[in-house]
N, C-alpha and C positions, 0 to 999 in steps of 0.2 A: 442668739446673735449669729449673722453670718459669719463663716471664717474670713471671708476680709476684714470684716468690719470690725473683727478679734482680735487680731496681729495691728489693725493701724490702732486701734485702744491702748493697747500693750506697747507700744510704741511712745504714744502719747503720755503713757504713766513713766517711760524710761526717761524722755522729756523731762517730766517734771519733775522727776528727782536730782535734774542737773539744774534747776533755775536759777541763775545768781539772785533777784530778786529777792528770792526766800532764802538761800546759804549764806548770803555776804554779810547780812547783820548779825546774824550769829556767831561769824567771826572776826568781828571788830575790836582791833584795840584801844586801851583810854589815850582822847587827846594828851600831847605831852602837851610840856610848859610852854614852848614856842609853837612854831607854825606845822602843819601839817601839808607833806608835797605828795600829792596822788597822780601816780605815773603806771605805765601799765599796759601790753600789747595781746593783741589776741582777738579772735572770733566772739569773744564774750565780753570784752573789752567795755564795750558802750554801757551794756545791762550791769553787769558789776559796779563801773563808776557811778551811774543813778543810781544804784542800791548804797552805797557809800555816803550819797547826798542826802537819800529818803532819814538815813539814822545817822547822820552825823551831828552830834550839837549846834543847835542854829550861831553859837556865839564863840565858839573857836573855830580859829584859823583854818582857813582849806581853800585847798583851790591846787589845778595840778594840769595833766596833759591825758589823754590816752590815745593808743590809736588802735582801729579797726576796718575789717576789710569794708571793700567800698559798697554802700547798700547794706552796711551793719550797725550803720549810725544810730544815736537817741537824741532827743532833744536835753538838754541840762544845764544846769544855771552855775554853777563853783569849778566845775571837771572840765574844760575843753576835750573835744571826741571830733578826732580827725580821721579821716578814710585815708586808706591807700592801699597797694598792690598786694595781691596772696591769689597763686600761691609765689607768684614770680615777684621779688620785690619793684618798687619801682624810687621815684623821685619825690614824690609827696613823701613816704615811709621815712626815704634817707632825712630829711629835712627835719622831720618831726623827731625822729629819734635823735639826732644833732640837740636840739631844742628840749628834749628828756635827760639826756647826759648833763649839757649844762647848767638845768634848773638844778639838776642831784646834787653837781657839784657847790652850792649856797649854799645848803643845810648847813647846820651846825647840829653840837654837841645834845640839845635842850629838844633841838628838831626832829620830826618822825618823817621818814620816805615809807609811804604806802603803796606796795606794788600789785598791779592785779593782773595775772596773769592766765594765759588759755591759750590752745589750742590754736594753731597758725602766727604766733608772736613773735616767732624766729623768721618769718621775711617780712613782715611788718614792722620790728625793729631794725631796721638793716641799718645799720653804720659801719661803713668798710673801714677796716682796720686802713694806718698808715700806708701811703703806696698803692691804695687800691680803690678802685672806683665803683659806684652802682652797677656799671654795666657791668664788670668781672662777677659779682656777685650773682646777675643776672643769669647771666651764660651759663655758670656755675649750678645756678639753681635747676635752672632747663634742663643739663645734661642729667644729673641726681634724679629729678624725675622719670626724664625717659628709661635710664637702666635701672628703675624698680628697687633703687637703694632701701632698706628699712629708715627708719625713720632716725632712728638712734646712731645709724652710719651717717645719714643726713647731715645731721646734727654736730656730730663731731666736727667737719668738715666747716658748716657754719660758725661753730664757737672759733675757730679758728683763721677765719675771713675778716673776725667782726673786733669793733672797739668797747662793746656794750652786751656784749653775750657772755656766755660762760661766766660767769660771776663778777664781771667786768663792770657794770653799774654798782652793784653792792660795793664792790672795791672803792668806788668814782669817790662814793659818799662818806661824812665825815657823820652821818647821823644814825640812829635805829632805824633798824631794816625791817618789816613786817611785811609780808608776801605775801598773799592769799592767792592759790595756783586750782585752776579747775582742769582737771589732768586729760590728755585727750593719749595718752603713751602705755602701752601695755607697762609693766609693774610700777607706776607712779611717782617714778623719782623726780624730782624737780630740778636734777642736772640734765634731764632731758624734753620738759615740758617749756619748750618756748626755748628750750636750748639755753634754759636755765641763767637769767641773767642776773639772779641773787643767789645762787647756788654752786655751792665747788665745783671744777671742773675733775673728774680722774683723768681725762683723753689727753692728749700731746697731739702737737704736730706730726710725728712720725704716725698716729695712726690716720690723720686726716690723709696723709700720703697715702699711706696703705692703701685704705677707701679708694681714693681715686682711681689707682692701680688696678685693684680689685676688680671694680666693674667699666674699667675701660672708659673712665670721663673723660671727655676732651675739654679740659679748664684751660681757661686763656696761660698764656705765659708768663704773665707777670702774679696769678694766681699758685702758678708751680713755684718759682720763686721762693714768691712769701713763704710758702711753706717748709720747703728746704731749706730757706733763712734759719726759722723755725727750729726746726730739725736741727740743726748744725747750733743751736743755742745764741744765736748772734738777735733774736726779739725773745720778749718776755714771755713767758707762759702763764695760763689761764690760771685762777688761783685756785688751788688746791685742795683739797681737803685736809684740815691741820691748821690754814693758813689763819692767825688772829683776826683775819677781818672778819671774819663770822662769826666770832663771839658775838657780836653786836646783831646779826640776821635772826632772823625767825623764817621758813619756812612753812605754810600751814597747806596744806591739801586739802579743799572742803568740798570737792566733788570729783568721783571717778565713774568707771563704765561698773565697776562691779554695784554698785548701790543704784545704777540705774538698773542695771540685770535684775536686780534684788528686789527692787521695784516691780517689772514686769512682772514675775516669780509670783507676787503676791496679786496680781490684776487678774492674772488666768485663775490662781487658785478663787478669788473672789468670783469668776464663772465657772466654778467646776471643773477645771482643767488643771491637771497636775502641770509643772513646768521644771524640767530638768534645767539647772545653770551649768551649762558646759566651760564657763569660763572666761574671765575677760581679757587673755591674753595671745589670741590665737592672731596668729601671725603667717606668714607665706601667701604663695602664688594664690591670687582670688579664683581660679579656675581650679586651682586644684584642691585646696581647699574645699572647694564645691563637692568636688567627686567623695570626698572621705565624711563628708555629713550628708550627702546624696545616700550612702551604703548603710551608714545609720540611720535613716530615715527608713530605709527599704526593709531592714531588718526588724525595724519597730512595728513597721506594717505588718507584716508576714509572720513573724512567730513572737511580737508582743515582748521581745528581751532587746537590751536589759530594763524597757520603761513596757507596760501594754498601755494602748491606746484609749482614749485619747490622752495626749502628750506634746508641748511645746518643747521643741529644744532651742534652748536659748544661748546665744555665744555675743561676746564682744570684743575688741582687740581690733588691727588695725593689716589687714593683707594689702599685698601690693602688687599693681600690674604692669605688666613688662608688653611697654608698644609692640606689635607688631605689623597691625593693619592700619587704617585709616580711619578708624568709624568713633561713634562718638559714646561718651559714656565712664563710668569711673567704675572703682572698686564693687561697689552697691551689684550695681546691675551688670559687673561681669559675675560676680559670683553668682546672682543668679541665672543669668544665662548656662552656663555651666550648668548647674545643677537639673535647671528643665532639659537639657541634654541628658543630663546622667539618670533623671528618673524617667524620661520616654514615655514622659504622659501616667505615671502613677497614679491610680485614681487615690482619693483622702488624702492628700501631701497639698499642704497652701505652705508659703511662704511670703516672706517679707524680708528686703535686706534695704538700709538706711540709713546716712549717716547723720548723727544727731547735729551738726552744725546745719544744718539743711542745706548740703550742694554735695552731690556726688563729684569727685573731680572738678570740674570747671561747668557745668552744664547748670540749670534751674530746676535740678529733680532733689528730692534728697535724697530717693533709691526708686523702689518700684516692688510689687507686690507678684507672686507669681501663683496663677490656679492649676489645677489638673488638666484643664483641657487647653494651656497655653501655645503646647505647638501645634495640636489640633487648629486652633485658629487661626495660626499663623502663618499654617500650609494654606488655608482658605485664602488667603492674604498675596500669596506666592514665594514667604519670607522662608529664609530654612537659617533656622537655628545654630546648627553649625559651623556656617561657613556668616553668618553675623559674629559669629562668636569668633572665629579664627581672623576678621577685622575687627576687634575691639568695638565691635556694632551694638552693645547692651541697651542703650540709651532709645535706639532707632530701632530696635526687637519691643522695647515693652511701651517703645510710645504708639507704636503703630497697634499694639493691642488697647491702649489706656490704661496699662495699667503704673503706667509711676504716679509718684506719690510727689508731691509738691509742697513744700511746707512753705517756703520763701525762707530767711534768715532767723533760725531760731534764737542764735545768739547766747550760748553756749557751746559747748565740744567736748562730748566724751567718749570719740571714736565713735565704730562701728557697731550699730545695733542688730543681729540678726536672730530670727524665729523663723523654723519650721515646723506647722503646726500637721501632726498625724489622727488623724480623726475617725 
């Protein structure tokens, strides 16, 4: 098998270790005595709730809402599956999650809320807290992105905007809480996947200020406010951990990046290929990043330690890029831009970087695949690698070779899939 043809395999097998399809009915619970409410936001949103319909007893109660980004849609007969905005929320999100809060709120005692949660459900749920509108939430979101916030700074910030976040649904409802969460967050906790809205909050308002502070957001001023509101104890805070409403919650994780890692692991060794799991919690600048498994890479080559060759290294987790240029492209293919930089044409080094939701950023790649002779062709081309790279140009470097990789809407999310394969 070619080395492309290896790493998008290996890819494909990371894929299918995330399928809701295949995880959801395994973690179903038994219908209760009354009605069952299926509610649920995220990039897996759709596929989940059909997996809930495929096994759900044809003759108890169901029927619920979900939402999903737009072009993540399924067709389904008991679940309504609405689209709307991600990563920026928008006005269909706001509506639909208005419409999730209040069904929550009818449950009763006898009643089951089934939640399904993934990966981008934190601006797809958007309900601005009191005082605040979509558009602040908006603005808010836009600036978080551009200065390269981590996810979990994100997040605090969101649970703290929102009337349905931070364990703020779970609260809504007077019935049993069962969550089924497909983690897309480096170490899995479900007060950060979707920004956790059946799970304790630990963060306060003073640290969403922090965050702001920290990376210099320019949030609207009635966004300051709130939060200082906040801060000052004059609005409620998110519910805690300790708080009796979760006696009544379940929390279940039934898919992460390390069990897709874990997956890949076993595809290479099924070709003969040893695959080191580096980890699924790798975090920081996608550029730089690059350069510290670019060195690993080189070392593997050249003197065979600490793996000899042939050897995948395999990493997942979730890095971030900080705007600087103009150019188009996301985490995926800046990392690997970066990295054909830093190995300078290495002959035997393939790579592949991917996010399993299939969209890099905002673009229709899921990532892009990189060969030994990539800046070789790209000089052919008139393209130079560096100064693409120094515009956030990832996208427009590997489409002009062909080499991204296209999935369209996987419909799933468990982060960032990367292999670099030494051969």
């Amino acid at each position: 098998m070619e080395p492309r043809e290896l790493l998008l395999g290996s890819f494909r097998a990371a894929l299918d270790a995330a399928d809701p399809l295949k995880l959801v009915p395994l973690h179903l619970p038994q219908p209760p005595r009354g009605r069952t409410l299926v509610v649920g936001a995220g990039k897996a949103a759709a596929a989940m709730a059909l997996a809930v319909e495929q096994h759900w007893p044809i003759h108890a109660p169901l029927d619920g809402l979900v939402i999903t980004r737009y072009r993540h849609g399924l067709l389904t007969n008991r679940v309504t599956v609405i689209e709307a905005g991600h990563p920026v929320p928008d006005q269909g999100g706001e509506k639909a999650a208005q419409e999730i809060f209040r069904r929550a709120k009818t449950l009763g005692k006898e009643d089951l809320l089934l939640v399904l949660v993934s990966g981008g459900g934190s601006s797809l749920l958007s309900l601005p807290a009191d005082g605040l509108t979509i558009e602040d939430l908006k603005v808010t979101t836009r600036e978080l992105l551009r200065c390269g916030a981590p996810i979990q700074d994100m997040n605090t910030v969101r649970k703290h905007l929102s009337a349905i976040l931070g364990g703020r649904l779970a609260a809504a409802c007077k019935a049993p809480v069962h969550a089924l969460l497909i983690s897309d967050v480096t170490g899995d906790d479900p007060t950060h996947i979707a920004s956790g809205p059946c799970a304790p909050d630990p963060t306060t308002y003073a640290d969403a200020l922090d965050i702001l502070r920290r990376y210099a957001v320019k949030a609207p001023p009635a966004v300051i406010d709130h939060l200082e509101r906040g801060a000052k104890g004059e609005l409620a805070e998110t519910p805690k951990p300790g708080d009796s409403v979760f006696r009544r919650v379940q929390n279940h994780v039934i898919a992460t990046a390390y069990q897709s890692l874990e997956a890949a692991v076993q595809f290479f060794a099924a070709h003969g290929v040893r695959a080191a799991n580096l980890g699924d919690s790798v975090t920081g600048e996608a550029r730089e990043v690059a350069k510290v498994y670019g060195a690993l890479a080189r070392q593997v080559r050249a003197h065979g330690v600490p793996w000899a060759p042939p050897v995948a290294l395999i990493s997942g987790g979730e890095c971030t890029v900080t705007l600087r240029g103009r150019g188009r492209g996301g985490r995926c293919t800046e990392f690997l831009l970066s990295l054909a930089v830093n190995l300078g044409g290495a002959t035997d080094i393939h790579a592949l970087a991917c996010d399993t939701d299939g969209i890099d950023g905002s673009e229709d790649n899921a990532g892009a695949t990189l060969a030994p002779d990539a800046l070789a062709r790209a000089a052919a081309l008139g393209l130079r690698a560096d100064r693409m790279l120094d515009d956030n140009d990832g996208y427009g470097f590997f489409s002009a070779l062909g080499e991204l990789v296209v999935t369209g809407p996987t419909r799933t999310n468990v982060n960032d899939y990367r292999v670099i394969l030494v051969s």
